[in-house]
Each structure stands twice: as C-alpha cells, then as structure tokens.
C-alpha positions in Angstrom: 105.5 223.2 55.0 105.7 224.5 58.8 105.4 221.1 60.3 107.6 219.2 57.2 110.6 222.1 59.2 109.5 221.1 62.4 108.0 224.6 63.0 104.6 225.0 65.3 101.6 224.8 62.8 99.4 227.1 64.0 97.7 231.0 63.5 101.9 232.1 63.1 103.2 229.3 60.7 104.4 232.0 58.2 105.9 234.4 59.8 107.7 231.4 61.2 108.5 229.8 58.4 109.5 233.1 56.9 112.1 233.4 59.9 113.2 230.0 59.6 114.0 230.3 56.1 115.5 233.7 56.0 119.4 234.0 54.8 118.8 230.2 54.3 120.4 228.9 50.8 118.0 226.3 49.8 116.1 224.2 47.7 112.6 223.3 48.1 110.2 221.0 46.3 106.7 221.4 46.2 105.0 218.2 44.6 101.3 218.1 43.2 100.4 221.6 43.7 97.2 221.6 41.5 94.8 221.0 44.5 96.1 224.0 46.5 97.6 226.0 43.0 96.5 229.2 44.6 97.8 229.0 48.1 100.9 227.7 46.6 101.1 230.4 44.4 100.6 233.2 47.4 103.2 231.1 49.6 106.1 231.4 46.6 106.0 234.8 46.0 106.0 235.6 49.8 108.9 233.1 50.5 111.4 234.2 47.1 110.5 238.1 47.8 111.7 237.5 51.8 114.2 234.9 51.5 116.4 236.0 48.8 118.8 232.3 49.0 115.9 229.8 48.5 114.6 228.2 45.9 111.1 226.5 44.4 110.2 223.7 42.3 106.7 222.8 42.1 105.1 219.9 40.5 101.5 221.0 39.1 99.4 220.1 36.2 99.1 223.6 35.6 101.2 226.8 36.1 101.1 228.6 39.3 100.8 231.5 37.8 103.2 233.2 40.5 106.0 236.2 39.7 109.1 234.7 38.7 107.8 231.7 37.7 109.5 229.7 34.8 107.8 226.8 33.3 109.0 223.8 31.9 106.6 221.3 30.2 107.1 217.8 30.5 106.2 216.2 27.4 105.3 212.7 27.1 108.1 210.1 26.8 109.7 209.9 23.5 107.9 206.9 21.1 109.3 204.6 18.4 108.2 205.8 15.2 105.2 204.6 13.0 107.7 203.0 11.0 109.1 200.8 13.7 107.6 197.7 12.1 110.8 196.9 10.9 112.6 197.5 14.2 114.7 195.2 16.5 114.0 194.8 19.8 117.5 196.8 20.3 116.2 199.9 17.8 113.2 200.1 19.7 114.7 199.9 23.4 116.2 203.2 22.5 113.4 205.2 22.8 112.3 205.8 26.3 108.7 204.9 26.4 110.0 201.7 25.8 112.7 201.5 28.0 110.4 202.3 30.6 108.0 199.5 29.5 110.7 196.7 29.7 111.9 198.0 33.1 108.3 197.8 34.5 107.6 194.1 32.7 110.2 192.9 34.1 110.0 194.2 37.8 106.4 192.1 37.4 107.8 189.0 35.5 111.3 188.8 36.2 112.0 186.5 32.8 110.7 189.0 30.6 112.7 190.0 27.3 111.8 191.3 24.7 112.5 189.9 21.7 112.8 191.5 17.7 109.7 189.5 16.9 107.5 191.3 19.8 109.3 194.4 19.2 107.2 195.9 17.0 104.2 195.3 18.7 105.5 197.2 22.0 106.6 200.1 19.6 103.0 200.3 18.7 101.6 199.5 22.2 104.1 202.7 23.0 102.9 204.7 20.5 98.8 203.7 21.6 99.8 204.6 25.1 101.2 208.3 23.9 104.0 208.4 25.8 102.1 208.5 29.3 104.7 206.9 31.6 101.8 206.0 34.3 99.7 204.8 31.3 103.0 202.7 29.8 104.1 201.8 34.0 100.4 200.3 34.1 100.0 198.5 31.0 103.7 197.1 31.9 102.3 195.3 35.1 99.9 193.0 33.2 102.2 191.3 31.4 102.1 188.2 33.9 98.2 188.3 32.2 98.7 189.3 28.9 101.6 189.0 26.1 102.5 191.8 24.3 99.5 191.1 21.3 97.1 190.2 24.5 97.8 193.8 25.8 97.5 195.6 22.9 93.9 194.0 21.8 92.8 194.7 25.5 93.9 198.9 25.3 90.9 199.8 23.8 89.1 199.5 27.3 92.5 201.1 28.9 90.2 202.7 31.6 89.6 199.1 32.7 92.8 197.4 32.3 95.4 199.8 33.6 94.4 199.4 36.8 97.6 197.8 38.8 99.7 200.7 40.1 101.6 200.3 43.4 99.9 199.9 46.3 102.4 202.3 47.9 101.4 205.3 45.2 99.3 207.8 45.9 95.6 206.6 45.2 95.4 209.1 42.4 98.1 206.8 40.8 97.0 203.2 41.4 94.7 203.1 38.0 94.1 205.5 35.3 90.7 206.2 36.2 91.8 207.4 39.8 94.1 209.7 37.3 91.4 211.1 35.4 89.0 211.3 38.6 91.2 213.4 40.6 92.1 216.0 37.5 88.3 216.2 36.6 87.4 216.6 40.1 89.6 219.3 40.8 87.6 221.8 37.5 85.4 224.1 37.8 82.2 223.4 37.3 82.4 225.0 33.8 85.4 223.3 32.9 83.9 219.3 33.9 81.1 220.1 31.3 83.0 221.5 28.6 85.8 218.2 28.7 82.7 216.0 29.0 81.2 217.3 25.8 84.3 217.8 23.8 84.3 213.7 24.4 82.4 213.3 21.2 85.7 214.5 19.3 87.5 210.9 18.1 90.5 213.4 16.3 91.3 216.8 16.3 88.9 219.6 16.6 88.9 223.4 16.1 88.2 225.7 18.9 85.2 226.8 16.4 84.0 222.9 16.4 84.4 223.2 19.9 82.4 225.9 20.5 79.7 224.4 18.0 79.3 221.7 19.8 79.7 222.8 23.7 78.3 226.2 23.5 74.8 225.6 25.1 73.9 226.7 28.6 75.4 226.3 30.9 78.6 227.5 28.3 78.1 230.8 25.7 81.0 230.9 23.2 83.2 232.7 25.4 83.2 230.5 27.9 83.8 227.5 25.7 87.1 229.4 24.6 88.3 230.3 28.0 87.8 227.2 28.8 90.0 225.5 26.3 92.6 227.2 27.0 92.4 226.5 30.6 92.0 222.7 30.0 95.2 222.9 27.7 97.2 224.5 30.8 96.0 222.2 32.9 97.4 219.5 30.7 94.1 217.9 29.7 94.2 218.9 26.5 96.7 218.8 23.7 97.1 221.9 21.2 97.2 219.9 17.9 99.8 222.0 15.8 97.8 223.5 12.5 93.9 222.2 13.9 93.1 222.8 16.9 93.3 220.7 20.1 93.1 217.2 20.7 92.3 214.8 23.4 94.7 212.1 24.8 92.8 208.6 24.2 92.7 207.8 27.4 91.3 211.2 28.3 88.6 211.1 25.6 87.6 207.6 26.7 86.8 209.0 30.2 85.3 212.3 28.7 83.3 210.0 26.6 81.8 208.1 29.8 81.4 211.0 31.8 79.0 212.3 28.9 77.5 209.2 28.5 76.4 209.9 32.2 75.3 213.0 32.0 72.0 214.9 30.6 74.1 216.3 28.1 75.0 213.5 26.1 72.2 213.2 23.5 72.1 217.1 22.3 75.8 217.3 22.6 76.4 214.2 20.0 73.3 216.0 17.6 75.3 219.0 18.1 78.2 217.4 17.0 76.4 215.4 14.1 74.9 218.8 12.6 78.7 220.1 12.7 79.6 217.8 11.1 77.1 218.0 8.3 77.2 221.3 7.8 81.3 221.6 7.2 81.1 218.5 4.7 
C-alpha cells in the first residue's frame, strides 16, 4: 500500500503511510485479501482508528474479521428458473447469469445470438453453472467449439473445459482449476483434508454426516465442525437451508479428485457407504 502512494517501502512504511493518510477523506480498495487476511486485517483497524476520513473495501473469500467490519455476501448471479423450458430467448436474457453468458459468447464469436429455440438450453447451462460468473465467463468462451447442446454435454468434466480465461487475468482466473487450486492451497492443513473427504457428498449433507464420514485422524469431531464452518466463510461451502451444507459442483468435482489422490480416499468412501447404510 506504501509503494501503490508512492511512499518509501521500507522498516517505516506505516508510520508513513499512517501520516500520509491522516485528515485524508478517502476511499481505498483492497482486492483479494484472503492470502494476506490477517495482515490485512491488523492494517484496517490501525488505518480507520488513526485516520478518521478514510475508508476500506476489501475483496476476500472470507471475512477479515477486523472491528468495524460490515460484510456483504455476494451471491451467485441470479438463474432462470427450472421452469424456463418454456422460455424465450428474451425471458431468459433477463436474468443475469444469462446476460452475462451472451455478453461473453459474443466477445468470442461476434455473430452469436441467441435464439428462443437454444434459450432453454442456456437457462439450464446457467442453472448447471450456479450462477458462478467466472464459471458462466469460461463456459461462454467455447462457444467458437461448442454450441449451446455441445457445451452443456461437455460440463460434466467442467474442471477440464473451462479452461480459456483471459490471458491478461490473474492466473488464479484463467481456468477453474487455477480457481480451486489457489482457494485449496491457501487452507490449513486441516481444512484441505476435511474438503477432500466431504468430496464423496453428490447432495447435501449434515454436519453429523459430515462428521461421520471425516472424523478420523488426523480430524476428531470437533475439528470436523470447526472446520465447516470455516470452509462455509471462506465461501467453499454452501449452507443448504433445512440440511446442512452443500458443495458447488464444480467444487465437489475437484474435492472429489483431490481424494481420489490422496490416502484417504478408500476409508473415507467406506465411511461414507456405512453412513449411508446405517441412516436407511
């Protein structure tokens, strides 16, 4: 932040930056936090108590956790509904997953419409993509490969197909994969394990499955509870109103591999078998 000012980055960028900023009215924007969420945290409650004009907005995929801090979730773009089969291409271009999708389609294929035939099958592309507007941005760039049906058949390997971001983006945000690596590589050691195992969940679990499953060294119980609730702040997990918790597809796919290549995979899907059997 020192050097973005201008200011001399060295053992006194603080207190510098603290001077700099004092009696200044002013917005600042800190994007991505989540590798440096605790040094971010410590720098915004030092710079709001000192510098009573400015203000923070930070970009994380989990809270700061700083005083003062408000939150506000971003859910995942707004989907035509289940019953969009009988939708026109106009009804559906009214939600914004798939306005975004048409935008994005055409920017790679510049004679791209969408017509009330297709429109259906982008409402439940959309709707297979949950809203995830890198996911949807993604999928939207193979359609000089793929027509809409194409797409849709090939989803079910989305780790593999949504793979053409900008070459400009971040690499965090070139492929879905890079996504899901750079979120999984930033957990706890704790944490990786636990969202690997929970990859044998296809649907909505319990944190009681959960723990039935996933509670095996190196996790007890507790840990496996903690540890939902820290995946679920860190926005790789869903709380599933009335059940549970639930996994995004795309981020139970890549739990799902990451088990698969790991020692854990063949007691964790027993685990999960004798669940299974014994609440039936």
């Amino acid at each position: 932040m020192a050097a973005a000012f201008g200011l001399a980055v060295d053992a006194g960028a603080e207190a510098a930056l603290l001077d700099y900023l004092d009696g200044r009215d002013m917005l600042i924007v800190l994007d991505n936090c989540e590798h440096v969420v605790g040094r971010a945290a410590a720098l915004a409650e030092t710079l709001l108590k000192r510098c009573a004009g400015l203000h923070l907005l930070a970009t994380s995929r989990e809270p700061l956790g700083a005083e003062g801090e408000w939150l506000f979730r971003l859910a995942p773009l707004e989907l035509p509904p289940a019953g969009a089969a009988a939708f026109g291409a106009q009804a559906v271009q009214a939600y914004p997953s798939a306005q975004l999708f048409v935008e994005r389609a055409r920017a790679a294929l510049d004679h791209f419409t969408l017509s009330d035939a297709d429109a259906p099958l982008l409402a439940a592309l959309c709707r297979q993509l949950e809203g995830l507007p890198l996911a949807i941005e993604l999928a939207a760039a193979r359609v000089d490969l793929f027509d809409l049906r194409g797409l849709a058949a090939q989803l079910d390997d989305s780790l593999d197909l949504l793979t053409r971001g900008r070459r400009t983006a971040p690499a965090r945000h070139r492929t879905l994969r890079a996504t899901l690596d750079w979120s999984y590589e930033l957990l706890p050691d704790a944490e990786r394990v636990l969202l690997r195992r929970l990859g044998v969940f296809d649907s909505a679990f319990t944190a009681a499955a959960a723990a039935a499953v996933a509670a095996t060294a190196p996790l007890d119980e507790a840990a496996v509870l903690a540890g939902l609730e820290n995946l679920a702040a860190k926005s790789l997990l869903t709380v599933a109103a009335g059940v549970g918790y639930r996994l995004l597809d795309a981020t139970r796919a890549y739990a799902a591999e990451r088990l698969a290549a790991s020692d854990d995979a063949l007691d964790s899907r027993r685990r999960h078998a004798c669940y299974v059997l014994a609440a039936g």
